[in-house]
mmCIF file of the N, C-alpha and C atoms, coordinates in Angstrom:
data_MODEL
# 
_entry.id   MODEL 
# 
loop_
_atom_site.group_PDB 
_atom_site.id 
_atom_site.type_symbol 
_atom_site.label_atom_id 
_atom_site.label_alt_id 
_atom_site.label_comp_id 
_atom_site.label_asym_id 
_atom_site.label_entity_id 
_atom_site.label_seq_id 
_atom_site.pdbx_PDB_ins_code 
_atom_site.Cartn_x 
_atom_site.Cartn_y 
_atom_site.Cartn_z 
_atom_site.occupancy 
_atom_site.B_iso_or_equiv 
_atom_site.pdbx_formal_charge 
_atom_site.auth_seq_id 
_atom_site.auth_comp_id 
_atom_site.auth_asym_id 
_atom_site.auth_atom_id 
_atom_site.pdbx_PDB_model_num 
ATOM 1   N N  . UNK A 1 1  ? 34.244 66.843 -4.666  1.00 0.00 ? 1  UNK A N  1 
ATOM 2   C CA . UNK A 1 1  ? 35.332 67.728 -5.004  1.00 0.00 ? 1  UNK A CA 1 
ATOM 3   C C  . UNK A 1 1  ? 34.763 69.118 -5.258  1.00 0.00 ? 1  UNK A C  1 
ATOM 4   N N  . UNK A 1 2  ? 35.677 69.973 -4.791  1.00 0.00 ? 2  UNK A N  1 
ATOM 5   C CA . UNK A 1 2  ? 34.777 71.101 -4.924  1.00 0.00 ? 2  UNK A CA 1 
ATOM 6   C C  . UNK A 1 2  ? 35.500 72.232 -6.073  1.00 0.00 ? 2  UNK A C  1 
ATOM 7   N N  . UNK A 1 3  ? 35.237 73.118 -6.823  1.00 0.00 ? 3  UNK A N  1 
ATOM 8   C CA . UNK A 1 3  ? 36.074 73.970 -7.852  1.00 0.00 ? 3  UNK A CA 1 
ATOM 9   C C  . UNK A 1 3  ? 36.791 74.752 -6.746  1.00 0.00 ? 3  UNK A C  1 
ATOM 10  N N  . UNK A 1 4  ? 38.004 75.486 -7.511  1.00 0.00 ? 4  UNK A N  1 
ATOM 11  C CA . UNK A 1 4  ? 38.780 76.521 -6.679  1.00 0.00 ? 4  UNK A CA 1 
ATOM 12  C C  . UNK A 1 4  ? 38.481 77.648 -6.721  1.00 0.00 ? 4  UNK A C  1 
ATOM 13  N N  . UNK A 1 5  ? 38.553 78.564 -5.395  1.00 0.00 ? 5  UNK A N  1 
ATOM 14  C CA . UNK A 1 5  ? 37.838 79.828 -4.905  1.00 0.00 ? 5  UNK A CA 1 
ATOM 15  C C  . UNK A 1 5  ? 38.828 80.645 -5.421  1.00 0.00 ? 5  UNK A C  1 
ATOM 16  N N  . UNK A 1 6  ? 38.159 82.136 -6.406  1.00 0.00 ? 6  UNK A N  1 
ATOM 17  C CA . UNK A 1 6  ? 38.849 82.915 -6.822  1.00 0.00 ? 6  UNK A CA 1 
ATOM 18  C C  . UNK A 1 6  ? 40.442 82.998 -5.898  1.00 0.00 ? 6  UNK A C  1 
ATOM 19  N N  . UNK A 1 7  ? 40.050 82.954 -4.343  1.00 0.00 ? 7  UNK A N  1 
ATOM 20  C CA . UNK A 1 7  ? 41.459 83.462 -3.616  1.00 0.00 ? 7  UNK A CA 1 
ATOM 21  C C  . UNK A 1 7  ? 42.863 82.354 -3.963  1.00 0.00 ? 7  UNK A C  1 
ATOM 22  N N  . UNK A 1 8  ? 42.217 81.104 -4.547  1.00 0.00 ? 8  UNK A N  1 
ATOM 23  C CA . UNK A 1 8  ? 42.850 80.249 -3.913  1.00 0.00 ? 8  UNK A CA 1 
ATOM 24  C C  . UNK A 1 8  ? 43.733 80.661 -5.972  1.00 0.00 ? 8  UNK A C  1 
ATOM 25  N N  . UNK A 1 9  ? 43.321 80.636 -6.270  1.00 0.00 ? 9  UNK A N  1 
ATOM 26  C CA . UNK A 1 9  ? 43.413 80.856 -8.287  1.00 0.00 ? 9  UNK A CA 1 
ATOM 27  C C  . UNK A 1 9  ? 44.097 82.513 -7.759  1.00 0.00 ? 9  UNK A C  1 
ATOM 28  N N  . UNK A 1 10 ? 44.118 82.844 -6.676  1.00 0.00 ? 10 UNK A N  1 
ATOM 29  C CA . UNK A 1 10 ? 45.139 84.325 -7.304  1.00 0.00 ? 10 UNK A CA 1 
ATOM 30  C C  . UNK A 1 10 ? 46.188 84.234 -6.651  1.00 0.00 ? 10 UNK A C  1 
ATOM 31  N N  . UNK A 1 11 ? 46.547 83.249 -5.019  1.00 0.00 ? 11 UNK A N  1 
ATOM 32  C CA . UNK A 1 11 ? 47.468 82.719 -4.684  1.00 0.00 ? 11 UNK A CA 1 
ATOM 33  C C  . UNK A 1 11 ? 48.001 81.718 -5.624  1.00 0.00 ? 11 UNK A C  1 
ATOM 34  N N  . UNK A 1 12 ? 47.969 81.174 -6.753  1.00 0.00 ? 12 UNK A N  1 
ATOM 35  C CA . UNK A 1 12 ? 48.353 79.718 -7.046  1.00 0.00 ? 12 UNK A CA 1 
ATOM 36  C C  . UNK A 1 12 ? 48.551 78.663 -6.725  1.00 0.00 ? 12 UNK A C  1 
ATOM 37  N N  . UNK A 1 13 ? 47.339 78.757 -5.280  1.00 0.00 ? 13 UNK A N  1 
ATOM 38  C CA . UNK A 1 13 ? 47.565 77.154 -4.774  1.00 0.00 ? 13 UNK A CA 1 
ATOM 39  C C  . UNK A 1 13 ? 46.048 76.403 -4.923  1.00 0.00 ? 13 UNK A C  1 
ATOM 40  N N  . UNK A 1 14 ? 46.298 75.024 -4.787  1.00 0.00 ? 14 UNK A N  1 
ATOM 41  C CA . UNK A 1 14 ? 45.737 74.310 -5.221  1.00 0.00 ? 14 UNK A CA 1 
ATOM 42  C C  . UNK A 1 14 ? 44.764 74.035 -4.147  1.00 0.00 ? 14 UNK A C  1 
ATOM 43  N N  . UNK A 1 15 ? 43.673 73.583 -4.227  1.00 0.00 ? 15 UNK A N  1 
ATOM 44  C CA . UNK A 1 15 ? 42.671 73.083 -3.249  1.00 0.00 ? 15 UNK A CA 1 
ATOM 45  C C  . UNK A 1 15 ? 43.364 71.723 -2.249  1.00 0.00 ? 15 UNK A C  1 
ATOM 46  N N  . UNK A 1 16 ? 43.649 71.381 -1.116  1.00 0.00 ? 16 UNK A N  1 
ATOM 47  C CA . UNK A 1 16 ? 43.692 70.593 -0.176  1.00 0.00 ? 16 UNK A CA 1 
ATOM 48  C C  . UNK A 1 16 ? 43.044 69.343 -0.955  1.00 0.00 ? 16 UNK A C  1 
ATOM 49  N N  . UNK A 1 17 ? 42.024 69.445 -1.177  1.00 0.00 ? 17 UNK A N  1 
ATOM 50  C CA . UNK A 1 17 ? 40.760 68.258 -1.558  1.00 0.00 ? 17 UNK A CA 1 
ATOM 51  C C  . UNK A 1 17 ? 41.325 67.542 -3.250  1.00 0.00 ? 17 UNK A C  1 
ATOM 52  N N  . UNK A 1 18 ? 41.183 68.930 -3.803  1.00 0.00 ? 18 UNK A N  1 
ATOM 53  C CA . UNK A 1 18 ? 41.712 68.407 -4.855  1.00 0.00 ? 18 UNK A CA 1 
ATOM 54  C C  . UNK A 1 18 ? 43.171 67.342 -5.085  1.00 0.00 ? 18 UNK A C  1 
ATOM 55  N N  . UNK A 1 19 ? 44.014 67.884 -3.981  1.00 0.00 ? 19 UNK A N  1 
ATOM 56  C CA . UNK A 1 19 ? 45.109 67.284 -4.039  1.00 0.00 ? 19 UNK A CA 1 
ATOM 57  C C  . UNK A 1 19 ? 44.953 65.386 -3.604  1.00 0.00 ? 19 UNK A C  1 
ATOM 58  N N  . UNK A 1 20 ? 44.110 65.690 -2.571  1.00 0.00 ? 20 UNK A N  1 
ATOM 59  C CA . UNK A 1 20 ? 44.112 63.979 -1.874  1.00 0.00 ? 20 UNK A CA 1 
ATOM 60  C C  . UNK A 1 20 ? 42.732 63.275 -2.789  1.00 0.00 ? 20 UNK A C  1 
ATOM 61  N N  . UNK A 1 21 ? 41.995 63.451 -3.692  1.00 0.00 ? 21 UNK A N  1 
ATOM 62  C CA . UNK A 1 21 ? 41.413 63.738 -4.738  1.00 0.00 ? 21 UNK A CA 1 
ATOM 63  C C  . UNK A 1 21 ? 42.242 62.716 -5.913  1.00 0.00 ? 21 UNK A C  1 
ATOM 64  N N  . UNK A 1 22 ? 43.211 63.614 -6.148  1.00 0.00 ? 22 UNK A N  1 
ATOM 65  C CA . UNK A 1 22 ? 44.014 63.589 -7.109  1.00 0.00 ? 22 UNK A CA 1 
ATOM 66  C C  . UNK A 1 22 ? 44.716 62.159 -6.836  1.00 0.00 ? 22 UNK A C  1 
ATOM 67  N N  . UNK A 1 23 ? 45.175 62.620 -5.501  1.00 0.00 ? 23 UNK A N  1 
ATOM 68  C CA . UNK A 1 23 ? 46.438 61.355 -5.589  1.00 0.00 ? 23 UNK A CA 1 
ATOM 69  C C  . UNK A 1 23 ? 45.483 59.785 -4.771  1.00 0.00 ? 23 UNK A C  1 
ATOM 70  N N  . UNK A 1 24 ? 44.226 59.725 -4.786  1.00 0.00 ? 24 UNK A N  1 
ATOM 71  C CA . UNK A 1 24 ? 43.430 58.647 -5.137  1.00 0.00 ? 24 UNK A CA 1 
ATOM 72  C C  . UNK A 1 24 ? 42.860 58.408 -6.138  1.00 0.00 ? 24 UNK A C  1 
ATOM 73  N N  . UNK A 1 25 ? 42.988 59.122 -6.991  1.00 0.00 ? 25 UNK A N  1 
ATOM 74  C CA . UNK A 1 25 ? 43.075 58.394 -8.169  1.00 0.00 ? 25 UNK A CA 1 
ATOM 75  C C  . UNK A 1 25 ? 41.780 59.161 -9.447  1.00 0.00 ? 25 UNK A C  1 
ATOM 76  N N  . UNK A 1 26 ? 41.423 60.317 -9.236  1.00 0.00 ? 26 UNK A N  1 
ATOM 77  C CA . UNK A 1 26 ? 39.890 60.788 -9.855  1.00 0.00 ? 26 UNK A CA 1 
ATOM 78  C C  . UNK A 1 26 ? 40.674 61.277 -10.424 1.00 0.00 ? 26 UNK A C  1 
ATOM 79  N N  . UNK A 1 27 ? 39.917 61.033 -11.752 1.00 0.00 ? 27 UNK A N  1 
ATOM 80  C CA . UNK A 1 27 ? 40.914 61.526 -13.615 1.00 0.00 ? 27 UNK A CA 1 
ATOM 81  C C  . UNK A 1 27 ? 40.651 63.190 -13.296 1.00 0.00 ? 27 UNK A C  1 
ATOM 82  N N  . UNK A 1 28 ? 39.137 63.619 -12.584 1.00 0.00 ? 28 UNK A N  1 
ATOM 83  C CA . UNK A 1 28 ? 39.136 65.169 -12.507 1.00 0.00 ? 28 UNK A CA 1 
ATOM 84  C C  . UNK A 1 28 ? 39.411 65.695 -12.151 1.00 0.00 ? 28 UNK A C  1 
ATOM 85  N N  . UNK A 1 29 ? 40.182 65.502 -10.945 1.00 0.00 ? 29 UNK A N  1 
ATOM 86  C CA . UNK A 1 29 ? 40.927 66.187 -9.822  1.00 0.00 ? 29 UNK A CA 1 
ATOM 87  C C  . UNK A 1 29 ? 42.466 66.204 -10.228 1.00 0.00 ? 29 UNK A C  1 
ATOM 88  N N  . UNK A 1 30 ? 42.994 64.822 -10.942 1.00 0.00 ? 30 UNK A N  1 
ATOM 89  C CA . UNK A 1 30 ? 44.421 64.747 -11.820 1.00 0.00 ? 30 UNK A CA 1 
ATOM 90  C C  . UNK A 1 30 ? 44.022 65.922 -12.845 1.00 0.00 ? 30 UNK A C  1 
ATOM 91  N N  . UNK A 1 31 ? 43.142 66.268 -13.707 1.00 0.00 ? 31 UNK A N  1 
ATOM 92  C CA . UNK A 1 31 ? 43.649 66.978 -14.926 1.00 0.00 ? 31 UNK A CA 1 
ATOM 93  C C  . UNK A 1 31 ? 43.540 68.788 -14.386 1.00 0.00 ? 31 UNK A C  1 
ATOM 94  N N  . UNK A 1 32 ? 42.694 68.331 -13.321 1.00 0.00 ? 32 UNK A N  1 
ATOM 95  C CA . UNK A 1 32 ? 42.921 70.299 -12.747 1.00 0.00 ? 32 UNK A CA 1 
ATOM 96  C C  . UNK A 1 32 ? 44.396 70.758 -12.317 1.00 0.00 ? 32 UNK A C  1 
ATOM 97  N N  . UNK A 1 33 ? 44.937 69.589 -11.692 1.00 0.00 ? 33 UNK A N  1 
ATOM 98  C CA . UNK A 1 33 ? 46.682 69.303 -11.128 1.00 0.00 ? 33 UNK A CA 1 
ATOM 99  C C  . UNK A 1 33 ? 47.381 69.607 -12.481 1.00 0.00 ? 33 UNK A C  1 
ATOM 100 N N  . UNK A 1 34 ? 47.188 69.222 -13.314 1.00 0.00 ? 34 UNK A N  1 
ATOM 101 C CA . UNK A 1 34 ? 47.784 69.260 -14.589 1.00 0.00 ? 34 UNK A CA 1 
ATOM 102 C C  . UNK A 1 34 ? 47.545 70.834 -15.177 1.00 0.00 ? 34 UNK A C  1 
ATOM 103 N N  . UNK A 1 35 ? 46.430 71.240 -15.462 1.00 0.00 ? 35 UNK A N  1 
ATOM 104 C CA . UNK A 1 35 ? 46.146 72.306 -15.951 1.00 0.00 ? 35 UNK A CA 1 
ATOM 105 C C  . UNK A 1 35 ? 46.817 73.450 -15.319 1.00 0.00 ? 35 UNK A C  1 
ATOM 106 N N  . UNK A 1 36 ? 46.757 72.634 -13.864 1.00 0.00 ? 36 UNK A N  1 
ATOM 107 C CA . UNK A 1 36 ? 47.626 74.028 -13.092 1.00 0.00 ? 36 UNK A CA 1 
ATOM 108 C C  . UNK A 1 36 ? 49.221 74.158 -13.165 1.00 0.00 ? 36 UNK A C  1 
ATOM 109 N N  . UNK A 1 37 ? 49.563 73.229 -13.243 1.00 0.00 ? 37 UNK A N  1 
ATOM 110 C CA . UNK A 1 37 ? 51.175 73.000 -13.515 1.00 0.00 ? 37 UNK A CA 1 
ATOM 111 C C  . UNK A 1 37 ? 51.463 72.891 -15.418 1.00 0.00 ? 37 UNK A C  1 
ATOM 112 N N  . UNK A 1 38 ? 50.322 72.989 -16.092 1.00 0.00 ? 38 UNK A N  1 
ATOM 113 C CA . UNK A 1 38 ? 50.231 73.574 -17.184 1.00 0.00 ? 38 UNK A CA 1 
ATOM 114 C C  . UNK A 1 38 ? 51.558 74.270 -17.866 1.00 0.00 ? 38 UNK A C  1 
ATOM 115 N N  . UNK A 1 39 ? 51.379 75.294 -17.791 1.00 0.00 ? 39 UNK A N  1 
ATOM 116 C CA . UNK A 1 39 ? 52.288 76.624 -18.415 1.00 0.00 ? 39 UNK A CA 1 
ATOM 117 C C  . UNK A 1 39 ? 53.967 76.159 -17.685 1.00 0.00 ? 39 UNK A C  1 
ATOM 118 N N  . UNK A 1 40 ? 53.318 75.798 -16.589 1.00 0.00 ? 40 UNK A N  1 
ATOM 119 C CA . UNK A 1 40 ? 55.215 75.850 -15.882 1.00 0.00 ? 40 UNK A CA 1 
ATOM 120 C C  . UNK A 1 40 ? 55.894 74.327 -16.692 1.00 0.00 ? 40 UNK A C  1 
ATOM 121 N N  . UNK A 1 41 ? 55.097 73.337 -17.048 1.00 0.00 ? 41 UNK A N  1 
ATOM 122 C CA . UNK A 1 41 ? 55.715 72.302 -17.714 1.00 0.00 ? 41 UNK A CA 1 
ATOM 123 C C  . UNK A 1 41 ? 55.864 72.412 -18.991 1.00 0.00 ? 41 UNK A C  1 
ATOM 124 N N  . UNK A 1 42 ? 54.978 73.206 -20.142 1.00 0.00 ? 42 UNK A N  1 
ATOM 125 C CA . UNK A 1 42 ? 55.352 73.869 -21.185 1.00 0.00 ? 42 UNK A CA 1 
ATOM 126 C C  . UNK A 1 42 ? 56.480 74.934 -21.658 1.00 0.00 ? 42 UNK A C  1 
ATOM 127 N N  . UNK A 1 43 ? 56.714 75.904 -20.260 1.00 0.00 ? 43 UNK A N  1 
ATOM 128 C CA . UNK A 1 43 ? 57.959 76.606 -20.110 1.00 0.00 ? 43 UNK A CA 1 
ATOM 129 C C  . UNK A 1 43 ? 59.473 75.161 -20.319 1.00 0.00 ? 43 UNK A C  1 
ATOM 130 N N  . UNK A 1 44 ? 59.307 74.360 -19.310 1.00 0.00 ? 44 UNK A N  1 
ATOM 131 C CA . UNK A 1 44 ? 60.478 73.628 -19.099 1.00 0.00 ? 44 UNK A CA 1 
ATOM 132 C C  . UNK A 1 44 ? 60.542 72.882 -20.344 1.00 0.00 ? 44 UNK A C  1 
ATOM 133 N N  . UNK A 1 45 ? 59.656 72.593 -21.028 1.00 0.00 ? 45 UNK A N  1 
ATOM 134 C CA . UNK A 1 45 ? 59.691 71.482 -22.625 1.00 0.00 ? 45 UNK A CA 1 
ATOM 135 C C  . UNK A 1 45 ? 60.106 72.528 -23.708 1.00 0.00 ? 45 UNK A C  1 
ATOM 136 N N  . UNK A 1 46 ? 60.374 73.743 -23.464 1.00 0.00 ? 46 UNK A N  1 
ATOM 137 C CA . UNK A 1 46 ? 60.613 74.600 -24.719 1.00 0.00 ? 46 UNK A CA 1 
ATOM 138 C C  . UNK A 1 46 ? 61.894 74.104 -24.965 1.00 0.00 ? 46 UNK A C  1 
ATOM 139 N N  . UNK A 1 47 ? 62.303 74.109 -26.366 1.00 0.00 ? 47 UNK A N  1 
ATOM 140 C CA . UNK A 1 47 ? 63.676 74.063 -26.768 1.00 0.00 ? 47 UNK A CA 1 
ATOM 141 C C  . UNK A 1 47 ? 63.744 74.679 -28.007 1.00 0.00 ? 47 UNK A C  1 
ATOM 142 N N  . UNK A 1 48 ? 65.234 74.984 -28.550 1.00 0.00 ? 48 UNK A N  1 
ATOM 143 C CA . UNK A 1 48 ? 65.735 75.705 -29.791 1.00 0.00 ? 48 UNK A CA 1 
ATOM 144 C C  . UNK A 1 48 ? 65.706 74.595 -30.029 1.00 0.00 ? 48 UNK A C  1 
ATOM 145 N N  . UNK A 1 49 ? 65.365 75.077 -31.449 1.00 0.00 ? 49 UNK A N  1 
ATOM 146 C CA . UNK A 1 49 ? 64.921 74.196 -32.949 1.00 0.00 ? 49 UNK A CA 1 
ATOM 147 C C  . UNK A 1 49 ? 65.682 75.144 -33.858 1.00 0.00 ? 49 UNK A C  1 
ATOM 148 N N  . UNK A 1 50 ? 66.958 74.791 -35.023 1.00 0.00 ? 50 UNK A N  1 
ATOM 149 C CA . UNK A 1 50 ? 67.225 75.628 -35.730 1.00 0.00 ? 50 UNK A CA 1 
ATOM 150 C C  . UNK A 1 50 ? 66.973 74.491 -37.129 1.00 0.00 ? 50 UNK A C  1 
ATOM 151 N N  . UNK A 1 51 ? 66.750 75.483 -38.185 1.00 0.00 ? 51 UNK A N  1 
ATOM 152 C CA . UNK A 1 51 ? 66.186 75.289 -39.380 1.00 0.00 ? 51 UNK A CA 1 
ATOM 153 C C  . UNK A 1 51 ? 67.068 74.479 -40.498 1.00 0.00 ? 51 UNK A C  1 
ATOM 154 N N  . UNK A 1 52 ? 67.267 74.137 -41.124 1.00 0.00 ? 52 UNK A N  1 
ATOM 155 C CA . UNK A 1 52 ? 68.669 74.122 -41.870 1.00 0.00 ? 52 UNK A CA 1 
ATOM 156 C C  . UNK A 1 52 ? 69.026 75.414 -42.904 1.00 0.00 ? 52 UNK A C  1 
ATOM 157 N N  . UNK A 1 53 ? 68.584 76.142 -42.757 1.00 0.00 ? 53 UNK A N  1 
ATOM 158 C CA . UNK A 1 53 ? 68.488 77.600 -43.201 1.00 0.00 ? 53 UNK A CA 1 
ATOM 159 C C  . UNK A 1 53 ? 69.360 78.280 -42.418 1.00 0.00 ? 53 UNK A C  1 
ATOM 160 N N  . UNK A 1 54 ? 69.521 77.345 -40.710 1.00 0.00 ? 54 UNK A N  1 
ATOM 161 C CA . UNK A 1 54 ? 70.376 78.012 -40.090 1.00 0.00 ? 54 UNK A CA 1 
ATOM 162 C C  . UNK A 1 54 ? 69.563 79.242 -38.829 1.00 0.00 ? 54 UNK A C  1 
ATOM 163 N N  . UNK A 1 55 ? 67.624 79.472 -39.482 1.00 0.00 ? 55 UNK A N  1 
ATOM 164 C CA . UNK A 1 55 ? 67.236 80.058 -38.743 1.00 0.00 ? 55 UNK A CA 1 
ATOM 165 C C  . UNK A 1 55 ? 66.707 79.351 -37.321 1.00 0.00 ? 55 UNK A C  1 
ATOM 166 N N  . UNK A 1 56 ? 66.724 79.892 -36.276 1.00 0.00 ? 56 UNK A N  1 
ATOM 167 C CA . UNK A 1 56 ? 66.444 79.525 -34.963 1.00 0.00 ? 56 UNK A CA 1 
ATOM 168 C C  . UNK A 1 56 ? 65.234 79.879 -34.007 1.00 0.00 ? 56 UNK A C  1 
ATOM 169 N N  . UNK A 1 57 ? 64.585 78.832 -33.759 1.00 0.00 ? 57 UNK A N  1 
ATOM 170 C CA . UNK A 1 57 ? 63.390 78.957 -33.068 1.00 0.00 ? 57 UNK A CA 1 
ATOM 171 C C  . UNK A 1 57 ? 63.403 78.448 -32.106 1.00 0.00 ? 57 UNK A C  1 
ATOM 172 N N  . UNK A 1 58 ? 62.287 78.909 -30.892 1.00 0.00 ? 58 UNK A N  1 
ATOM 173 C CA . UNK A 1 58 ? 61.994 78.024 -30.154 1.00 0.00 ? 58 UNK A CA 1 
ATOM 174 C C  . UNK A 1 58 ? 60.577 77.399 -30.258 1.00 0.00 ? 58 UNK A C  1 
ATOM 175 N N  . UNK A 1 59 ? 60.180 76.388 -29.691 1.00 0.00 ? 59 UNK A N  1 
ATOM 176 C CA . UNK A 1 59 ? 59.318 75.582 -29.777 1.00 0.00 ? 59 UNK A CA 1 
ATOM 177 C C  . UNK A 1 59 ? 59.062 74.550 -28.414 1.00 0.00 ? 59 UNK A C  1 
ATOM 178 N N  . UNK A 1 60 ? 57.812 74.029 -28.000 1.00 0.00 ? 60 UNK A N  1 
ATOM 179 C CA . UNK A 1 60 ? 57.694 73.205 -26.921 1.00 0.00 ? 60 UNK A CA 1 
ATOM 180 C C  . UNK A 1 60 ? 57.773 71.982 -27.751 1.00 0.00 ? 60 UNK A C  1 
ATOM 181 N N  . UNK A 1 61 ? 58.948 70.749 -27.305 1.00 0.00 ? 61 UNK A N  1 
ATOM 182 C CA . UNK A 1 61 ? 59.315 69.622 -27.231 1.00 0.00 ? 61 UNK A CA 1 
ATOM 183 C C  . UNK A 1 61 ? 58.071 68.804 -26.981 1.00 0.00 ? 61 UNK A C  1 
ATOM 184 N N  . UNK A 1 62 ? 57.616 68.197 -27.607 1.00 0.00 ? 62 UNK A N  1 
ATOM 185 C CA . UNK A 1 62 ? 56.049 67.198 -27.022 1.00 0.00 ? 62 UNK A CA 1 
ATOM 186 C C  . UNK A 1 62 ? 56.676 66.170 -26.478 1.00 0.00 ? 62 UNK A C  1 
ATOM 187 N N  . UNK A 1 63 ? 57.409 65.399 -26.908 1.00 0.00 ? 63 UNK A N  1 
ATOM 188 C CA . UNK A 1 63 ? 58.094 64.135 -26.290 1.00 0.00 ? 63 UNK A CA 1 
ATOM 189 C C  . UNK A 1 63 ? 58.724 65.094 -24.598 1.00 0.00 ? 63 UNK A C  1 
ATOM 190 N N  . UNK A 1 64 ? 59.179 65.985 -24.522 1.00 0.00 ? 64 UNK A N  1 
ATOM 191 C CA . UNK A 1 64 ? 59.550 66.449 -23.318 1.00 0.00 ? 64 UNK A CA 1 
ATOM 192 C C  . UNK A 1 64 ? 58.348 66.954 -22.298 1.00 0.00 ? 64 UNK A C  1 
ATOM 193 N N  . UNK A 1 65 ? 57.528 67.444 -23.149 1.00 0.00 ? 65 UNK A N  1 
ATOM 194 C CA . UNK A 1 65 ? 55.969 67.520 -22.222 1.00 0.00 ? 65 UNK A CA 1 
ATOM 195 C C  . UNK A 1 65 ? 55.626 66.535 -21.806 1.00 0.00 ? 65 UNK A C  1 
ATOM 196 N N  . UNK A 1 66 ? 55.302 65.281 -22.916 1.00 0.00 ? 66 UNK A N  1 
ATOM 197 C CA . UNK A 1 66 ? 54.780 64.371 -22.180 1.00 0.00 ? 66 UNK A CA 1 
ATOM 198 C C  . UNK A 1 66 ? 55.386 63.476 -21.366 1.00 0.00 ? 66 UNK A C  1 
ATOM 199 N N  . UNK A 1 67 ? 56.804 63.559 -21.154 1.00 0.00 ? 67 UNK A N  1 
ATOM 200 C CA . UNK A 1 67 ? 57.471 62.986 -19.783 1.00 0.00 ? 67 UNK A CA 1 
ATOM 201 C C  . UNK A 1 67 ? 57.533 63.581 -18.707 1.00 0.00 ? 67 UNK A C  1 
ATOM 202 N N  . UNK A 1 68 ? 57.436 65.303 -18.783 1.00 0.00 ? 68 UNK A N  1 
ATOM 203 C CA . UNK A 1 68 ? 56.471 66.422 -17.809 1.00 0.00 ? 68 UNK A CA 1 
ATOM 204 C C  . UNK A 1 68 ? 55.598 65.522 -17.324 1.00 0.00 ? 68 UNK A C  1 
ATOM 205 N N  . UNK A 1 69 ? 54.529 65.537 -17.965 1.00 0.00 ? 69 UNK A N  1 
ATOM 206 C CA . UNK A 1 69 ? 52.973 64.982 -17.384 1.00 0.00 ? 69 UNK A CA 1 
ATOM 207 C C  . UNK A 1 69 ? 53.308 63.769 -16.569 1.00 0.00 ? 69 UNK A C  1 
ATOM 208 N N  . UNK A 1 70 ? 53.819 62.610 -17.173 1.00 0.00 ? 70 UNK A N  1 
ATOM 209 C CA . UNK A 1 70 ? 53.942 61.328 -16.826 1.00 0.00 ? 70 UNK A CA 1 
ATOM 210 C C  . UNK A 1 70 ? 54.567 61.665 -15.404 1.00 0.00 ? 70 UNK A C  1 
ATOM 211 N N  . UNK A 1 71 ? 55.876 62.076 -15.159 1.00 0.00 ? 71 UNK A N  1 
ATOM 212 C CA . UNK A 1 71 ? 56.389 62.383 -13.912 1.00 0.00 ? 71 UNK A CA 1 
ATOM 213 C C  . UNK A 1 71 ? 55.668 63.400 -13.187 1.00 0.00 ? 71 UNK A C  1 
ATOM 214 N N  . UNK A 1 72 ? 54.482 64.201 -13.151 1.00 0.00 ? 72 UNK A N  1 
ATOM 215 C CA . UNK A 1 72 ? 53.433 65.082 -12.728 1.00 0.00 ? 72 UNK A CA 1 
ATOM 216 C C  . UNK A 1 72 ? 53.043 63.736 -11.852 1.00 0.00 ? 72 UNK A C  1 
ATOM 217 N N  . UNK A 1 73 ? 51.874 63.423 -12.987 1.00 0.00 ? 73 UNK A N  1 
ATOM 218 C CA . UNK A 1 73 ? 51.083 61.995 -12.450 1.00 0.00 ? 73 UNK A CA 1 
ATOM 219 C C  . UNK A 1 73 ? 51.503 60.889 -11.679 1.00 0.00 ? 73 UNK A C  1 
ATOM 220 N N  . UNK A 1 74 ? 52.713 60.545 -11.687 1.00 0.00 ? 74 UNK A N  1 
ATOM 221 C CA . UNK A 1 74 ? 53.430 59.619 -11.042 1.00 0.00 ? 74 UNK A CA 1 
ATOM 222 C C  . UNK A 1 74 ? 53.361 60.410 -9.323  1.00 0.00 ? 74 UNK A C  1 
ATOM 223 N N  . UNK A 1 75 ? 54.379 61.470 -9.431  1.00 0.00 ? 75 UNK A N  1 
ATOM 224 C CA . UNK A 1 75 ? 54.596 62.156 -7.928  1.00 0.00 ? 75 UNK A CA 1 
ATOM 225 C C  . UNK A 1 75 ? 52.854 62.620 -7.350  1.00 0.00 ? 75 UNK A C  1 
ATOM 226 N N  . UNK A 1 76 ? 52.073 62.723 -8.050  1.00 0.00 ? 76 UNK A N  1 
ATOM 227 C CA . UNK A 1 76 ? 50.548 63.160 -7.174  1.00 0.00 ? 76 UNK A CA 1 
ATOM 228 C C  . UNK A 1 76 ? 50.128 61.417 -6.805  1.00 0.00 ? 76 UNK A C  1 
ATOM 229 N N  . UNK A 1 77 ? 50.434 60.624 -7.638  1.00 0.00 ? 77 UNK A N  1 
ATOM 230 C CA . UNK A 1 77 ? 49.957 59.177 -6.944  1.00 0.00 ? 77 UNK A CA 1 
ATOM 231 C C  . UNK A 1 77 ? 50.470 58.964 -6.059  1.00 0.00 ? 77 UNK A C  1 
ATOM 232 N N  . UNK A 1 78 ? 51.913 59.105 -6.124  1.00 0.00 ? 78 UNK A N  1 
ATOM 233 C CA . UNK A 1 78 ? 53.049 58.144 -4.949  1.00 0.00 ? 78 UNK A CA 1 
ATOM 234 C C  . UNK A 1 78 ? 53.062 59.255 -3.368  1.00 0.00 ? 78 UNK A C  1 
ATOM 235 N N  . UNK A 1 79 ? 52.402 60.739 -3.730  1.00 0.00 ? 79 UNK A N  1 
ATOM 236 C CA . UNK A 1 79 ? 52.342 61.349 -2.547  1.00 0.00 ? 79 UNK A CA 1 
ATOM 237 C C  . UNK A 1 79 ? 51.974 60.561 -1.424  1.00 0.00 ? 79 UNK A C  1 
ATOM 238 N N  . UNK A 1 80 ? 52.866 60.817 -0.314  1.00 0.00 ? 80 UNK A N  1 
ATOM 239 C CA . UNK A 1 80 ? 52.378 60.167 0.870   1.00 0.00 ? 80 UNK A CA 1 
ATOM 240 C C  . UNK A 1 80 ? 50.845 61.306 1.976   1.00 0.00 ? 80 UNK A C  1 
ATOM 241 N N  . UNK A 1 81 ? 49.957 60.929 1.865   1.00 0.00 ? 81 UNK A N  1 
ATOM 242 C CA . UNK A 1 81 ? 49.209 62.139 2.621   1.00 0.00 ? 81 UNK A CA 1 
ATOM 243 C C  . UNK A 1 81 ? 48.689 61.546 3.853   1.00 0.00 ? 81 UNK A C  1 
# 
């Protein structure tokens, strides 16, 4: 497996290798997949949280991240390549 080339890290795409990598099954090639879809699955787990004070926050949902990840990991296995 090889690391990703600055070009490929300023396009946001992922290495070829890494991907078929990934979806056979190498925990290192899954957690770079992850790291990269990172921020965009932390965006989607945010939710308002209000206080009983009534004040309102947001916050990332962990139970909603980690069904992020799980359905991440699932679709890079079941890829057909």
């Amino acid at each position: 497996m090889t690391k990703m080339s600055n070009d490929s890290k300023e396009r946001g795409l992922l290495p070829f290798d890494v991907i078929v990598a990934a979806n056979a099954g190498d925990p290192e090639a899954m957690l770079i997949v992850l790291q990269h879809y990172e921020s965009f699955m932390m965006t989607q787990a945010r939710r308002r949280f209000v206080k009983p004070n009534g004040e309102s926050s947001y916050a990332v949902d962990q139970e909603i991240l980690d069904e992020l990840i799980i359905k991440c990991i699932e679709a890079v296995l079941s890829f057909q390549i």
